[in-house]
C-alpha positions as a printed Julia matrix, in Angstrom:
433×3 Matrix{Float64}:
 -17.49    5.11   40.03
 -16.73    3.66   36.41
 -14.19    1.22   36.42
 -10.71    1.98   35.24
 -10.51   -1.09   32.83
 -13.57   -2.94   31.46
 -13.55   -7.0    32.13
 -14.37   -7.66   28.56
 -14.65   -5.66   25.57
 -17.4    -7.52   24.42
 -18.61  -11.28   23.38
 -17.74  -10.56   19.22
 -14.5    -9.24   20.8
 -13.6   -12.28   22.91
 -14.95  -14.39   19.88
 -12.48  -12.52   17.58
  -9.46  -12.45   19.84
  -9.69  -16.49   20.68
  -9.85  -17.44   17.31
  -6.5   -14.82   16.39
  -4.93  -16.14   19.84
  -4.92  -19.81   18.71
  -4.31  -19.39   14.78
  -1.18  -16.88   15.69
   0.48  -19.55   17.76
  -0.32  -21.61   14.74
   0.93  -19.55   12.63
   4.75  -20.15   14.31
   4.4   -24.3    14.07
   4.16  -23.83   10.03
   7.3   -21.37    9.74
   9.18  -23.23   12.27
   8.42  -26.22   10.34
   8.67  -26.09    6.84
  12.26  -25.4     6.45
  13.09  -28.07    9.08
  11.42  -30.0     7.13
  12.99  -29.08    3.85
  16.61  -29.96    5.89
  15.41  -33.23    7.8
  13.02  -34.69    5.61
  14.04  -33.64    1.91
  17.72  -32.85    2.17
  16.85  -29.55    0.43
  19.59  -27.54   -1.17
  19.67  -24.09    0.29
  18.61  -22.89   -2.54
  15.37  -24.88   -2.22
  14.89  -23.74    1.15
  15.7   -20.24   -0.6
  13.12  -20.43   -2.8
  10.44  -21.92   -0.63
  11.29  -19.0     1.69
  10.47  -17.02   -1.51
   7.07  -18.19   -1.58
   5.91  -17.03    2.08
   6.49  -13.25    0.83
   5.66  -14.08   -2.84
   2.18  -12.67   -2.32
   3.48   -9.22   -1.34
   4.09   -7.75   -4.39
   2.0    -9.39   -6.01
  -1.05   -9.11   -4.26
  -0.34   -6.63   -1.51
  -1.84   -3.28   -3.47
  -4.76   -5.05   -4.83
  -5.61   -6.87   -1.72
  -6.29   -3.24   -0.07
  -8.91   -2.38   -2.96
 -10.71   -5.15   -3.26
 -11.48   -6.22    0.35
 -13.1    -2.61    1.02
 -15.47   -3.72   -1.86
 -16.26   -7.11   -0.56
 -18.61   -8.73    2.47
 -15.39   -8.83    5.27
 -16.66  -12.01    7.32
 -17.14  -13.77    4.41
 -13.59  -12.66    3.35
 -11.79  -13.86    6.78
 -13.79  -17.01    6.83
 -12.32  -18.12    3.17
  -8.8   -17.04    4.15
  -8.96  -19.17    6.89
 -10.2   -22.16    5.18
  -7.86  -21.71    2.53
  -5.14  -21.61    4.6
  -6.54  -24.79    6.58
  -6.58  -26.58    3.72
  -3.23  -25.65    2.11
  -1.0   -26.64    5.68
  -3.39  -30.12    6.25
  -2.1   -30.74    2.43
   1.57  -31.16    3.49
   1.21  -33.77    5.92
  -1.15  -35.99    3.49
   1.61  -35.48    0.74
   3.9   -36.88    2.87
   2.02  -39.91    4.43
   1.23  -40.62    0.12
   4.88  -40.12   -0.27
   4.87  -37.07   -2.96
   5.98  -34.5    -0.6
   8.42  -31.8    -2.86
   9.92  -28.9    -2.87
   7.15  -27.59   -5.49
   3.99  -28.73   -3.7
   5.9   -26.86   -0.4
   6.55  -23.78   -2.7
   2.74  -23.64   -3.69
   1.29  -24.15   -0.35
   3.02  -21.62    1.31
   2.75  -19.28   -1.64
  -1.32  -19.93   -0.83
  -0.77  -19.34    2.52
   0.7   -15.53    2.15
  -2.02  -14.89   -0.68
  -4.48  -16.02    1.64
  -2.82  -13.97    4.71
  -1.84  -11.21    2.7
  -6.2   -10.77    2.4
  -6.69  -11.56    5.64
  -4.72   -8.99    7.42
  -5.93   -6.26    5.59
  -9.84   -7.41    6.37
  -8.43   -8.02   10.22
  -7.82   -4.44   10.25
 -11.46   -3.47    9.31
 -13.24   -5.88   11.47
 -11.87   -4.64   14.99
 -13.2    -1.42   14.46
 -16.42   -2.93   13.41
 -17.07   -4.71   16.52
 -15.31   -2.57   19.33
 -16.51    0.81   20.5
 -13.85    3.19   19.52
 -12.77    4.61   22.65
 -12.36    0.66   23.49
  -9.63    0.22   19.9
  -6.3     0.92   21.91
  -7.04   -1.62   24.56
  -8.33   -3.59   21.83
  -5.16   -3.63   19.58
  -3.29   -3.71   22.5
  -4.69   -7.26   23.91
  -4.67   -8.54   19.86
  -0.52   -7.32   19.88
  -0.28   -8.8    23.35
  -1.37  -11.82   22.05
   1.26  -11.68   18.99
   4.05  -10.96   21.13
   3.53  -14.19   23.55
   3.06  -16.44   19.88
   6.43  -15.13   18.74
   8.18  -16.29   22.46
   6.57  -19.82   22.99
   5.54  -20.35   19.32
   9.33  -21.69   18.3
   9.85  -23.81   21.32
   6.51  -25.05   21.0
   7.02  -26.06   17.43
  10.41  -27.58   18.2
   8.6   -29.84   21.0
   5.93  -30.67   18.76
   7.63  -31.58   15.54
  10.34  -33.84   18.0
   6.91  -35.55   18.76
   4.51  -35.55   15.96
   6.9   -34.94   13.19
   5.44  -33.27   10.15
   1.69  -34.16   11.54
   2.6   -31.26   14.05
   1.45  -28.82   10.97
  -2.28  -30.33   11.4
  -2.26  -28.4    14.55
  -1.66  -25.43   12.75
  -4.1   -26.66    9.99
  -6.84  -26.6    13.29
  -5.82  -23.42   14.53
  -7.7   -21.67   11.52
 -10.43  -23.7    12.06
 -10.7   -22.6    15.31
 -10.62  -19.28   13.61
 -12.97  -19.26   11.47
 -15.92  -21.4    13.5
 -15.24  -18.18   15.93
 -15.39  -15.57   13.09
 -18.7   -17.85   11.58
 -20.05  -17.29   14.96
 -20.28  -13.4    15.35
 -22.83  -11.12   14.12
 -22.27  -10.26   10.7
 -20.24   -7.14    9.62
 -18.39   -5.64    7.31
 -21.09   -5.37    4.32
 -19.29   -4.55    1.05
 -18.69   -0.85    0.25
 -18.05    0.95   -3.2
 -15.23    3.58   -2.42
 -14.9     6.87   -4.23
 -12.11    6.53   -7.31
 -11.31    3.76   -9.42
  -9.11    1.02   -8.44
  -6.19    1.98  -10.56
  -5.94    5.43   -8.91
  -6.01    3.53   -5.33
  -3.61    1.98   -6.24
  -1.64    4.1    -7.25
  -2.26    7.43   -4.95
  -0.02    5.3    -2.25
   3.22    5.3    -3.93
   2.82    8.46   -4.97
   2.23    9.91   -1.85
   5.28    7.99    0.1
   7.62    9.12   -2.9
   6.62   12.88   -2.74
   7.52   13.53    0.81
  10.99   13.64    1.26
  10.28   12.05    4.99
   8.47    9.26    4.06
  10.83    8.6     0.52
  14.12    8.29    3.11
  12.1     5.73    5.29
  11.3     3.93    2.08
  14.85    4.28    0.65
  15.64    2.75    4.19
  13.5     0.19    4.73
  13.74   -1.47    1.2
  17.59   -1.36    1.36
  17.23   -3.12    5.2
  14.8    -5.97    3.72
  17.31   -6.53    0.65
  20.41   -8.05    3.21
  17.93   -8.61    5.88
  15.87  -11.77    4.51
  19.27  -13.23    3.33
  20.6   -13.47    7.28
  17.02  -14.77    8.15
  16.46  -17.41    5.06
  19.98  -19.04    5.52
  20.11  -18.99    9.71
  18.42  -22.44   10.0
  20.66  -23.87    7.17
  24.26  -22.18    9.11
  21.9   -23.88   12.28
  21.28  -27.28   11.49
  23.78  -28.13    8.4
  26.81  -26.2     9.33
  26.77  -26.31   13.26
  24.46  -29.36   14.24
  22.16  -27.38   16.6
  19.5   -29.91   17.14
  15.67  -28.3    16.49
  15.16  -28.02   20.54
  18.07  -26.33   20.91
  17.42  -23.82   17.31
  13.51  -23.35   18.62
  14.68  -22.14   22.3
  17.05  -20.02   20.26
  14.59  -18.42   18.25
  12.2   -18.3    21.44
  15.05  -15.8    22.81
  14.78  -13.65   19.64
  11.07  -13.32   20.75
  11.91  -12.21   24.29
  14.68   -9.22   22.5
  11.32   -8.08   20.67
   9.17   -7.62   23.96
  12.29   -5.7    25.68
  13.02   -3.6    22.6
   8.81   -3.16   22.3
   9.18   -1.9    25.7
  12.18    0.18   25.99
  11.55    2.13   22.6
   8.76    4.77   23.62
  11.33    5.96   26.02
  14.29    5.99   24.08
  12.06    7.49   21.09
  11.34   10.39   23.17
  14.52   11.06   24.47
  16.46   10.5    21.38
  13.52   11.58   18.77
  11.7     9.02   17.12
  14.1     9.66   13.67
  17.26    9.36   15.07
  16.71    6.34   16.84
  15.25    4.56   13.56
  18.25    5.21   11.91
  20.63    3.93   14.98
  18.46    1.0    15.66
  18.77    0.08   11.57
  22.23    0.28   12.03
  22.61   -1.58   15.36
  20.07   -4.56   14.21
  22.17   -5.07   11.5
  25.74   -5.45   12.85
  24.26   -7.7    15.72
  23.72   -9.88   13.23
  27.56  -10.33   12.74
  27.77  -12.36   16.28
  26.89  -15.54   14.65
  30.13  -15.33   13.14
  31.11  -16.49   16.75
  30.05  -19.77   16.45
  31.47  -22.14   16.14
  34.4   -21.38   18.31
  31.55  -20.37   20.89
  28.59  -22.65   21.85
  26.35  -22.54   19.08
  23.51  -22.57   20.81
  24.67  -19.34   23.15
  25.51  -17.74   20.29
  22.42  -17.85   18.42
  20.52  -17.15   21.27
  22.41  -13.81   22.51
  22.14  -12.89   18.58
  19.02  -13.31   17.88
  17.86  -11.95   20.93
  19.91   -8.23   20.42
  18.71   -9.06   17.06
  14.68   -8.63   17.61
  15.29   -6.22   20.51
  16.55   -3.83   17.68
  13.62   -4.57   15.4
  11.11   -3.98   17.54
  13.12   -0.54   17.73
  12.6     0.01   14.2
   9.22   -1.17   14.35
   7.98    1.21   17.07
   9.89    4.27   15.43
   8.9     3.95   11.68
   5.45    3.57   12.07
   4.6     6.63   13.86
   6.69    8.72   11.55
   5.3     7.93    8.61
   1.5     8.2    10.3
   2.6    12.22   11.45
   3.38   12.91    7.16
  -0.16   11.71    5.93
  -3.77   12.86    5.91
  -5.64   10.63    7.8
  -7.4    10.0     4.6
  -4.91    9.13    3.2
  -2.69    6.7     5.52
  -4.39    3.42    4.28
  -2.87    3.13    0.92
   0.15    5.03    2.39
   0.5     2.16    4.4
  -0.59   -0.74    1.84
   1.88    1.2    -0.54
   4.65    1.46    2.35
   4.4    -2.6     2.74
   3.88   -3.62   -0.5
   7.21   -1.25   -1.85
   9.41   -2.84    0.95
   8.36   -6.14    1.54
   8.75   -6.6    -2.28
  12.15   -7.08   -2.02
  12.04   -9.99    0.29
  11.21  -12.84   -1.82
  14.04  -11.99   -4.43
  16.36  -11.4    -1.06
  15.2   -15.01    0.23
  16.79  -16.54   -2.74
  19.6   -14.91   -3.16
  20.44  -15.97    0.45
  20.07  -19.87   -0.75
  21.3   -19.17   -4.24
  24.01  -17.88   -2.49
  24.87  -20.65    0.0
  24.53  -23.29   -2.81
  27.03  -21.8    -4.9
  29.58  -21.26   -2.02
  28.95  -24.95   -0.42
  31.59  -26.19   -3.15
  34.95  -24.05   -2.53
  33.76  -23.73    0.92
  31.88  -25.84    2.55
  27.98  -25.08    4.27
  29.49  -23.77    7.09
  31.76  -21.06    5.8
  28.97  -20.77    2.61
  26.25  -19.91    5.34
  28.54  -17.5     7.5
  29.88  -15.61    4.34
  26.43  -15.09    3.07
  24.99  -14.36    6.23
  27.84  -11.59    6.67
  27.15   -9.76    3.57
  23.62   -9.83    3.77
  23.74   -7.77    7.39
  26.08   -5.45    5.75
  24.31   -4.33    3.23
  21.57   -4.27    5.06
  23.31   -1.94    7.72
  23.38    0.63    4.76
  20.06    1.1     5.18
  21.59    3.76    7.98
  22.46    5.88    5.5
  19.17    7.39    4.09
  17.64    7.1     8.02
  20.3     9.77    8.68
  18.66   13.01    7.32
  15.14   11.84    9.5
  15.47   13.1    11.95
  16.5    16.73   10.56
  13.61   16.89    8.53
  11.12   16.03   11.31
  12.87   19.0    13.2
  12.33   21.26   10.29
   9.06   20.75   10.12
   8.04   21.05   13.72
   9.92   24.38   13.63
   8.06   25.36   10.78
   5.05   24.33   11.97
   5.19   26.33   15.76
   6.2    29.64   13.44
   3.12   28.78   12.12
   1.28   29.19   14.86
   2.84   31.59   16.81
   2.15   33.87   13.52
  -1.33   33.15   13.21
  -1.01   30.95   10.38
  -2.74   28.15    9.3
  -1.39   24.86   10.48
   0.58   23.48    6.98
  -1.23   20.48    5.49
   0.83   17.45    5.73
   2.71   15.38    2.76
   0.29   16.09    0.01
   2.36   16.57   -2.93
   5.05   17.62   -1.28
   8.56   17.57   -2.62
């Protein structure tokens, strides 16, 4: 009888997945850190820490489109092996700056903008090598175990940095710095794969064909229109949190990583719960409740500090993921049921790069914000105001979600007439209007 799940999907697997298990946990210790220590270390203006925040999404725009064409043309091992040493190199760099005693806000500002180049090509070659070293019929459980693996980083990863830097200090990052060391002697040790390819067109019309694509259906422009007006107030909550943490209500970094560790644990729930609720409410509707809802949550920090601080964080943070992963689960598979399967990777590079664009410029405004308002008002109130109007206008990214769900109705209507005439199936979001 063949046996319902596999022990292993295969030694270049394994090799894969314990190299992205240790480098994700990493991954948290270096954006736990950095703006801690920006505060602790530096006594960084918010709008440093604003602009430093900048940097880790700086690569987006920037790089996000071309990143997509070029690593189908190049060798991907050899691509995932120099990410992973230039992202080694760039973390182990802020520690030594320190210990010589030139540690600044521009050296942080260029090693984390190194970091999201460097990540920005990595993910996108990640992507190609699972499917180069997994059967497919094996991918789901494959991407599942990989996500799995995510999800845990994202729960211990802040309390784990918080214990760490409270013992190490800034040589905690070195343990990141190792992490991609890790993953790239296990990456150096599988077969090779991933062999440069030439793709049909030039590189200006992939890159290109994306946004045009996302723009012409009127599905995928609403989730757009949606998701770029969400990551406009959204980054501004997230960039100035630790600065309404640790400057305007004292939370200690144990207390502000267990916090954050609770955000982590909303995600998993909300992962969880949001298949269900999808299917009951339709996958549309609850993207544009769960935009709405992830936004106002945002307004219980306000609680604090007439609440515990550290309660409140927690609780709000916590409804606070549980809605994202909402959004999360619900926009993806929408805007995967509007494209051509040829077509959904630059739909997708398009979809991110269009989006996450706006985070960077959202990042500073949060600090720009919170410097100007210290003066009249003091960090606390400065943080809370900012905070506050950042979720709000991010909640009006409700407002395009709205007509979703109608047009996903529409077209399954369409498309059963379709069928029960003896039509041909309609071919999806090419062109349309």
């Amino acid at each position: 009888m063949k046996p319902r799940w596999p022990v292993s999907l295969g030694p270049e697997f394994n090799r894969f997945w314990v190299g992205q298990s240790v480098s994700t946990v990493g991954d948290r210790i270096t954006i736990f850190v950095v703006p801690t220590l920006m505060i602790f270390v530096l006594d960084a203006s918010a709008f440093q820490v604003g602009i430093v925040a900048m940097a880790q999404y700086l690569g987006i725009p920037l790089l996000g489109p071309l990143a997509g064409v070029l690593v189908d043309r190049w060798d991907n091992r050899r691509t995932l092996l120099a990410c992973d040493l230039a992202r080694l190199v760039a973390v182990a760099v802020i520690p030594v700056a320190y210990w010589q005693g030139w540690l600044s806000t521009p050296l942080l500002f260029g090693c984390v903008a190194v970091i999201s180049g460097a990540t920005i090509f990595f993910t996108v070659g990640y992507l190609v090598a699972v499917p180069a070293v997994v059967p497919k019929d094996h991918l789901v459980r494959a991407y599942s175990r990989l996500e799995g693996t995510r999800s845990v980083s994202e729960v211990s990863g802040p309390s784990l940095a918080a214990g760490l830097y409270g013992a190490l200090g800034v040589a905690a990052l070195l343990v990141d710095a190792a992490s991609y060391l890790v993953s790239a002697l296990c990456i150096r040790s599988m077969r090779p794969w991933g062999e440069r390819t030439v793709p049909e067109g030039s590189v200006w019309e992939r890159l290109t064909a994306g946004f045009r694509l996302n723009w012409a259906d009127p599905v995928l422009r609403r989730v757009v229109i949606a998701a770029v007006t969400l990551n406009c107030g959204g980054p501004v909550f997230v960039t100035v949190l630790p600065i309404l943490a640790y400057q305007g209500l004292g939370v200690s970094v144990g207390v502000f990583g267990a916090a954050m560790s609770v955000a982590a644990v909303g995600a998993l729930i909300g992962a969880a719960v949001a298949p269900k609720a999808g299917e009951r409410l339709g996958t549309g509707r609850m993207l544009a409740w769960a935009l709405l809802l992830h936004c106002l949550v945002g307004l219980g920090v306000l609680a604090a500090p007439a609440l515990p601080a550290g309660a409140v964080i927690a609780v709000t943070m916590g409804c606070y993921g549980f809605f994202m992963s909402c959004i999360n689960v619900s926009s993806a598979p929408i805007r995967q049921s509007r494209m051509t399967a040829s077509h959904q990777g630059v739909m997708h590079a398009a979809f991110r790069t269009a989006t996450w664009g706006v985070i960077p410029l959202a990042a500073l405004a949060g600090g720009g914000a919170v410097s100007l308002l210290t003066g009249p008002l003091g960090v606390l109130d400065a943080a809370r105001v900012t905070m506050a109007g950042g979720t709000l206008l991010a909640a009006c990214s409700f407002l395009p979600a709205l007509r979703v769900q109608p047009l996903l109705d529409a077209a399954e209507r369409q498309k059963v007439a379709q069928v029960d005439g003896g039509g041909a199936e309609p071919a999806l979001a090419e062109g349309a209007s």
